[in-house]
Every structure is written in C-alpha cells, then in structure tokens.
C-alpha positions in Angstrom: 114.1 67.3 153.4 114.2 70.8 152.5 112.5 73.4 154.0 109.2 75.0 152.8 107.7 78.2 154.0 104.1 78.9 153.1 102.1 81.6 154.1 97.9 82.0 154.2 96.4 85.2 153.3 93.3 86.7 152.7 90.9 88.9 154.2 88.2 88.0 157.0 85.6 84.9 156.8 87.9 83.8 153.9 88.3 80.0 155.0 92.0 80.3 154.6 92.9 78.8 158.5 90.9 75.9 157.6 92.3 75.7 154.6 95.4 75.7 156.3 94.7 72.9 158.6 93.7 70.7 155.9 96.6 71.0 154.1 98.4 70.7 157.1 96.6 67.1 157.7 97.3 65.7 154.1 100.8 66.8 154.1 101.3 64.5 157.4 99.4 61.8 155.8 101.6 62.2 152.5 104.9 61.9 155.2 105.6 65.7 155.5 104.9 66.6 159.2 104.1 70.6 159.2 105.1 73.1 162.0 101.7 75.0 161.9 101.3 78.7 163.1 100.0 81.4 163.7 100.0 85.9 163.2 100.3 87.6 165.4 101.1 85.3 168.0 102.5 82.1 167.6 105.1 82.7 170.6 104.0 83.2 174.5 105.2 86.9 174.1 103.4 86.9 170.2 100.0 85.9 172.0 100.3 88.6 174.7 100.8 91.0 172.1 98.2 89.9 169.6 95.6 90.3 172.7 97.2 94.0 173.0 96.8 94.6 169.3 93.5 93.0 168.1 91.2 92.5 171.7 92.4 95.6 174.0 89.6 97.3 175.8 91.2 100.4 174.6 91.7 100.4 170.9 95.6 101.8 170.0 96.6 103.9 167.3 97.3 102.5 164.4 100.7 102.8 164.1 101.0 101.2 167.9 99.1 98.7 166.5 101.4 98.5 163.6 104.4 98.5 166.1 103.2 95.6 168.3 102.0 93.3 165.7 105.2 93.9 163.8 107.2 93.2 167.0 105.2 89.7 167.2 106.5 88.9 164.2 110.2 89.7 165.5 109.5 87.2 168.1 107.8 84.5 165.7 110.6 84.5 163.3 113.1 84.4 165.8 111.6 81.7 168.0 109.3 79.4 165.9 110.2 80.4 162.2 114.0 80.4 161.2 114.9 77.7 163.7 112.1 75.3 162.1 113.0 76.1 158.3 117.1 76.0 158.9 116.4 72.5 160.4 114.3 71.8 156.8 111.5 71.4 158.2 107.7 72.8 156.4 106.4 75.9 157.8 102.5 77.0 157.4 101.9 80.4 159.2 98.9 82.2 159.2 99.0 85.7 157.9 102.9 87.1 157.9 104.0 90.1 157.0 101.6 90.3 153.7 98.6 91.5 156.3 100.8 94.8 157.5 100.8 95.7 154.6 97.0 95.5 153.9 95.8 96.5 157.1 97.9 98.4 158.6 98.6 100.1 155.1 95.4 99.4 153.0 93.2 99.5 156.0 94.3 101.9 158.2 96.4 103.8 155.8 99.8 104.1 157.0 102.7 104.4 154.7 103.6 101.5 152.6 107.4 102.0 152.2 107.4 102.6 156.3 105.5 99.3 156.7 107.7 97.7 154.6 111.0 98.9 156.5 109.4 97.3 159.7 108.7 94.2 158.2 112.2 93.9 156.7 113.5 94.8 159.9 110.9 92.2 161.6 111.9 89.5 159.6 115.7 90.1 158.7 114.4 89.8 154.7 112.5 85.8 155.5 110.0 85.8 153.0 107.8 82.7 151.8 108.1 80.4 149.2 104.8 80.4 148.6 101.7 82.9 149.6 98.2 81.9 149.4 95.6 84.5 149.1 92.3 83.6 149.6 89.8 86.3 147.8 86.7 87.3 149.0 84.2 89.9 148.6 84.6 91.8 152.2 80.6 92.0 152.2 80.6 88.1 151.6 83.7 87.2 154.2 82.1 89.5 157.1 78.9 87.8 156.5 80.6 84.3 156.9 82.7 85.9 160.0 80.0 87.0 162.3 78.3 83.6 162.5 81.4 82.2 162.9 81.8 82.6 166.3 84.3 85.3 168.5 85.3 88.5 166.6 88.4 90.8 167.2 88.7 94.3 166.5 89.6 94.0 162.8 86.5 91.8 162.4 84.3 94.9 163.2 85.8 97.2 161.4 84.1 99.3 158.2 83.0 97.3 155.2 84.9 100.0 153.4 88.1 99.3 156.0 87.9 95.6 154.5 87.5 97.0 151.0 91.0 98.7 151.2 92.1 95.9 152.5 91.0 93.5 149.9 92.2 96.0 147.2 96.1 96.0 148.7 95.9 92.2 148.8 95.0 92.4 145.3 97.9 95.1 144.7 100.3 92.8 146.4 99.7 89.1 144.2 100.0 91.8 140.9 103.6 92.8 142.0 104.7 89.5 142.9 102.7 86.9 140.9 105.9 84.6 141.3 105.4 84.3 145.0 101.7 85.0 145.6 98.5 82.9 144.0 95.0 83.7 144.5 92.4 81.4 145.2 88.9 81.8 144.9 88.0 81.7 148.6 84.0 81.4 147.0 84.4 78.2 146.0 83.6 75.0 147.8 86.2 74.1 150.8 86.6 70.9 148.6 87.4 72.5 145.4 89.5 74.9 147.3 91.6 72.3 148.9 92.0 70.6 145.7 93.6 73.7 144.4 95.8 74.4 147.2 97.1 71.2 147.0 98.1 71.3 143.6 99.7 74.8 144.3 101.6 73.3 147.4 102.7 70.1 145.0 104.0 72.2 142.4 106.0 74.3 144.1 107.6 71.7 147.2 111.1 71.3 146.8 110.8 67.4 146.3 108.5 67.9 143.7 110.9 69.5 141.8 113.7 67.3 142.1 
C-alpha cells in the first residue's frame, strides 16, 4: 500500500480533530488502518514540549514558542512520521507545519520566510499530500471552544489574534490550492465528513490506480 500523509488544519473550535478521528475510523473500516497524531506533541519529548509551549505558567516569547513547537515537529517527523510513511503506511496528523505559519506568523507576527526556514529545517522538506483546512469565523470557533472543555494559551488569545490567524490560513490554501482544500467547518459534522471523505478518496494513491 502506498503511503498517504494528510494533515488537519483550521483555526480553534473548528471540529477538525473530530473530524479527524472519523475519518480515521472509516478508513479502518474500509481496510486502511491510520497512524493517527498529533502537533505539537505526538512523541514523549513532543508532549513535554507542547506543555512548555501552549500551558506554561509563564507564557514565552513568541519566537521561543516558535522554537520549541518547531523542535516538536523535529522530533515527530523523525520518530512517528517518516518511519510510518516509508513503511507505506497512512498518516493523519493534527496541525503540521501549516499552523507556524499562521500563528506563529499570522498570529504573533513573526517573519514568514524565517518560519518557513525552521519548518524546512524541521521537517527535511516532508510536506502532505493532502491539507485540510477547516474555516471558521474566529468569533464562531472561540464560541464553540470555551464550552468545549480545557483551553490552552492559544485558545485565550485576542479575537483579533484568531483573525490573523484565520486570514494566513486563508493566504496559505490561495498559494497552494493543489495541496490545501477548505472546508466549511460551519456545516454539519455529517455533511462535513461526507466531504472529507470524498477529498481523502480522490486523492488516495489506490484511488488513482
């Protein structure tokens, strides 16, 4: 079988980890067992550092945070990701290095062609075969978020920090509409996962056999 790499994208509240985990179930009910995970974290170290990055008592600066969620994704790709796809397996990750570059450089402003150096770097040039990013008006997806259970520190940031977040995502799927398709994250979960599907079926390398 060959491998498949799929990331999930989107801003927060935007359904797209359960989205995730119900594709994740009907690709193992089709006969397509998933490795399923997560950014950051995803690795022993990766989880240390995600605490570091997103719960910290002490909030770091946002290029420290930059650093250590970037490092995480070192550690993920080295560990978990490239050993997974070179033994063909299907890979759904959480976020990857799409979110650096809209909250770290949408949201917190840092320089995109920096951000993108550190990713390259991170991921020695892995990139997906297929990005899903789940739109959302920020208002809508914070809305969703706080009854949702624990928030992190990206959670409670400025409705205008997830604004220029939501606008890079959007700046992103424009410059690579090959790789990146937007969903509707308004729509039912249903609907949603109908669409998802058909996005993942279109583009799996059996399906185009």
């Amino acid at each position: 079988m060959a491998a498949f790499f799929v990331t999930f994208e989107g801003g927060e509240g935007s359904g797209k980890s359960t989205q995730m985990r119900r594709l994740a179930t009907r690709l193992a009910a089709s006969g397509v067992p998933c490795v399923v995970t997560r950014e950051p974290g995803g690795t022993p170290l990766g989880e240390q550092l995600r605490a570091l990055a997103l719960d910290a008592p002490m909030p770091p600066a946002a290029m420290t945070e930059a650093l250590m969620i970037v490092a995480a994704r070192a550690e993920l790709v080295a560990a978990v990701l490239r050993p997974a796809l070179a033994e063909g397996r299907t890979v759904l990750c959480d976020r990857y290095a799409d979110s650096t570059l809209a909250y770290q450089g949408g949201g917190r402003g840092l320089d995109a062609a920096l951000l993108q150096s550190l990713n390259r770097a991170a991921t020695g040039g892995l990139t997906p075969d297929l990005t899903l990013l789940f739109d959302l008006d920020p208002e809508r997806g914070l809305a969703r978020r706080a009854g949702g259970g624990p928030t992190n520190r990206l959670d409670r940031e400025s409705l205008e920090f997830h604004r220029r977040v939501r606008a890079r995502y959007l700046e992103l799927a424009n410059a690579a509409p090959e790789r990146i398709v937007v969903l509707d994250a308004a729509a039912p979960e249903a609907d949603l996962e109908e669409e998802v599907w058909r996005a993942v079926s279109s583009r799996r390398p059996a399906a185009r056999r």
